[in-house]
N, C-alpha and C positions, 0 to 999 in steps of 0.2 A: 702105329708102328714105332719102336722103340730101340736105337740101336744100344742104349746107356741099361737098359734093363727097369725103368718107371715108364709108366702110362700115364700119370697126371705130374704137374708141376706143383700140384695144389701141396709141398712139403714145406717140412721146415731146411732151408737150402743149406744152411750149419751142419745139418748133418748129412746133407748131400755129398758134400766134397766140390773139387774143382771141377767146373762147369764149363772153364775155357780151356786151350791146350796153353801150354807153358805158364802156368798161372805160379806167380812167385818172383817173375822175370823182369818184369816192367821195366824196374831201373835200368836194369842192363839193356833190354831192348831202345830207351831212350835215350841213353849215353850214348849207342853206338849210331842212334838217328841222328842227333849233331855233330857226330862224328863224319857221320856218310852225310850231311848235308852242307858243313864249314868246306871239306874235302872236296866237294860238286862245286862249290863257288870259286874253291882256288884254283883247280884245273879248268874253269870257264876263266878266271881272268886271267892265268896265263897265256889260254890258248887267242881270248880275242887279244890282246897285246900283241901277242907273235900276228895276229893278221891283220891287226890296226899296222904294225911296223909296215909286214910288205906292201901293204897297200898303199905307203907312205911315200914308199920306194919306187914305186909305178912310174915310166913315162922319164922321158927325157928334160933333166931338170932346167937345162940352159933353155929350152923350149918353156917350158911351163914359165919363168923365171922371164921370157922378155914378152909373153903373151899376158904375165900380168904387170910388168911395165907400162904397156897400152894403156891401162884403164887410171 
């Protein structure tokens, strides 16, 4: 069964045409994957930042501050 209209592959594929969809595209589709991959790194380090802070912020610091006095 053939959805493209050939029954064997056995051609010369030059004069098949394109064989994948968006064929022509590549650059562009890899410019915009380091795009959407740089852009995924800097909204994860702002956001662990923002929660490395509050977690920084936890807890009563005159507390923490004379419990590690003790040691």
């Amino acid at each position: 069964m053939s959805t493209i209209g050939y029954d064997s592959w056995a051609v010369d594929l030059a004069e098949v045409g394109a064989v994948y969809p968006f064929q022509g595209s590549e650059g562009l589709m890899v410019v915009l994957g380091v795009i959407f991959w740089i852009g995924w790194h800097r909204i994860q380090f702002v956001r662990e930042g923002e929660h490395l802070q509050k977690a920084k912020n936890i807890g009563d610091k005159e507390k923490i501050t004379s419990l590690l006095e003790k040691y």
